[in-house]
Residue, then its C-alpha position, 0 to 999 in steps of 0.5 A: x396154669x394150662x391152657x382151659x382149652x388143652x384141658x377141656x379137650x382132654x377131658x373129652x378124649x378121656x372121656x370117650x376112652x372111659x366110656x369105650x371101656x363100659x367102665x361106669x356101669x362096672x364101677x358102680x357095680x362094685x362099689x367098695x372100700x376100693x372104689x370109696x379110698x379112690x374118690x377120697x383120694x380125688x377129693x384129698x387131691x385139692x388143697x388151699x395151695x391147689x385149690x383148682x386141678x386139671x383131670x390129669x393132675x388129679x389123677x396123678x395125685x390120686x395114683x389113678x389111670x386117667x379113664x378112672x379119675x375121669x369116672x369117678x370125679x364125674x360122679x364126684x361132680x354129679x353129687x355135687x361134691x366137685x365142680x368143674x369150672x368155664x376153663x375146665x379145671x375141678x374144684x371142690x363142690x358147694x356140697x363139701x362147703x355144706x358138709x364143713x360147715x356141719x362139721x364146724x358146727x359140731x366142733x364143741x371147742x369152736x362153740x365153747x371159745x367163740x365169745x372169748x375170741x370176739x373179745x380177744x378181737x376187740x382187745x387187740x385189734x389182731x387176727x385170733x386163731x384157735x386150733x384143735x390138735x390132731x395128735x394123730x398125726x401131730x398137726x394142728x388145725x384152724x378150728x376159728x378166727x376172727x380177722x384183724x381190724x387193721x387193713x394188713x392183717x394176716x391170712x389163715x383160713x379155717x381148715x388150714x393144717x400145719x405141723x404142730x411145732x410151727x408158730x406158737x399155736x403149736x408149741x403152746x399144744x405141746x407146752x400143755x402136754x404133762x413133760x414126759x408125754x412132750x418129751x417124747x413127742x419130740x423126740x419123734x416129731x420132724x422140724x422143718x425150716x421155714x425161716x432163719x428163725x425156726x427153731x430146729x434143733x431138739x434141744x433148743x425146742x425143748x428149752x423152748x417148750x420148758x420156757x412156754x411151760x413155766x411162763x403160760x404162753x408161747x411166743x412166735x416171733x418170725x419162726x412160721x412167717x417173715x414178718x408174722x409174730x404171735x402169742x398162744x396158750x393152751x385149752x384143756x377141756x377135761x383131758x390130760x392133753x391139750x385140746x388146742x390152743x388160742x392165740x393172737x397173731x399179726x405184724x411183727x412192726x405191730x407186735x413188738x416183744x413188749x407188746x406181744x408179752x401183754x398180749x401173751x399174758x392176756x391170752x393165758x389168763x382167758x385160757x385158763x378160764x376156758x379150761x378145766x383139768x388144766x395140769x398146773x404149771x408155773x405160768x398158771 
């Protein structure tokens, strides 16, 4: 991390160079499709992995010159939607927590699985995930949780993004997919190695996914995290494709192959309840 009063010193600098140049009054005079794509760009900078960013590593995210990244994170901030924090740094506003909690609030699978996630909690005792797909770009998004009850649980915060063949809230979307639209997909879709476990070979993700298909449920035992194992089914809600899925994750030393099928069994029957237009499937 650097040092808050390098970084507050710079800013000044940056600042004195931006204003030198007059540039505020000219940007603010021709705001366009430019000017938006640049501070969206700022604000797409900070993620759960970098949640706090110097000037000049949002200006190096962002492409931009730093005088430019200077005047448009301060107007970012007189909007409320970056602060900057005693040491100098950014992070993102109380606005864009407003405008989130709007979005979440608009989700309808939040709003239609939210009391069969309570009920999952209850059961298990586990953290419950659900994710919506993205099928744009093949991720996988954490639309709802319910944390574990148990003092180590896992961590997974809403909003957080991850490649749709990761962990079984991934592979159960693509299960839910008719075969000829996931065989496709796969052929396409980049596998990545997170642990000794991950599954990155085609053919066997294939086999994995047929597997998923005919029993209702994915199984993730270590292939997204050591030493995090999980089970999920997919939602359908009027559409051929998968809307997202629902699933059960903790400590592989809690979850054991036996117990993680029980709970794979469970969660497939509440996502059969929850779902209609659900293609059928041997596991349904």
């Amino acid at each position: 991390m650097s040092d808050p009063g390098t970084d507050r010193a710079e800013i000044r600098m940056v600042a004195k160079a931006a204003g030198r140049r007059g540039g505020a009054g000219k940007e603010t005079a021709a705001i366009g499709p430019r000017a938006v794509d640049r501070a969206a760009a700022i604000l797409l900078s900070f993620s759960f992995g970098q949640p706090s960013l110097s000037l000049a590593q949002l200006a190096q995210a962002a492409r931009l010159p730093k005088p430019s990244a200077y005047r448009i994170v301060s107007s970012l901030v007189t909007n409320g939607l970056v602060r900057q924090a005693e040491d100098g740094r950014y992070e993102p506003g109380f606005r864009l927590f407003e405008l989130g909690a709007i979005v979440q609030s608009r989700l309808v699978l939040a709003q239609v699985v939210a009391e069969t996630v309570q009920t999952l909690a209850e059961e298990t005792g586990e953290t419950v995930l659900v994710t919506q797909v993205d099928w744009t770009s093949h991720e996988v998004v954490v639309v709802a949780k319910v944390d574990s009850r148990h003092p180590v649980g896992v961590l997974s915060p809403l909003g957080r993004r991850s490649h749709i063949a990761m962990g079984c809230l991934g592979k159960a979307a693509l299960a839910g997919l008719p075969p000829e639209q996931a065989g496709s997909l796969l052929t396409d879709l980049p596998l990545t190695r997170y642990t000794e476990r991950t599954i990155t070979a085609r053919r066997a993700l294939r086999r994995e996914i047929e597997a998923t298909r005919q029993r209702g449920y994915a199984l993730d035992q270590e292939e997204y995290l050591v030493g995090v194992s999980g089970a999920a089914s997919w939602l359908h809600l009027g559409d051929p494709r998968p809307v997202g899925a629902l699933g059960v994750v903790g400590p592989s030393q809690r979850l054991s192959a036996e117990r993680l099928a029980q709970i794979g069994e469970r969660v497939a029957a509440l996502a059969r309840a929850l779902s209609f237009e659900r293609p059928a499937t041997a596991g349904a």
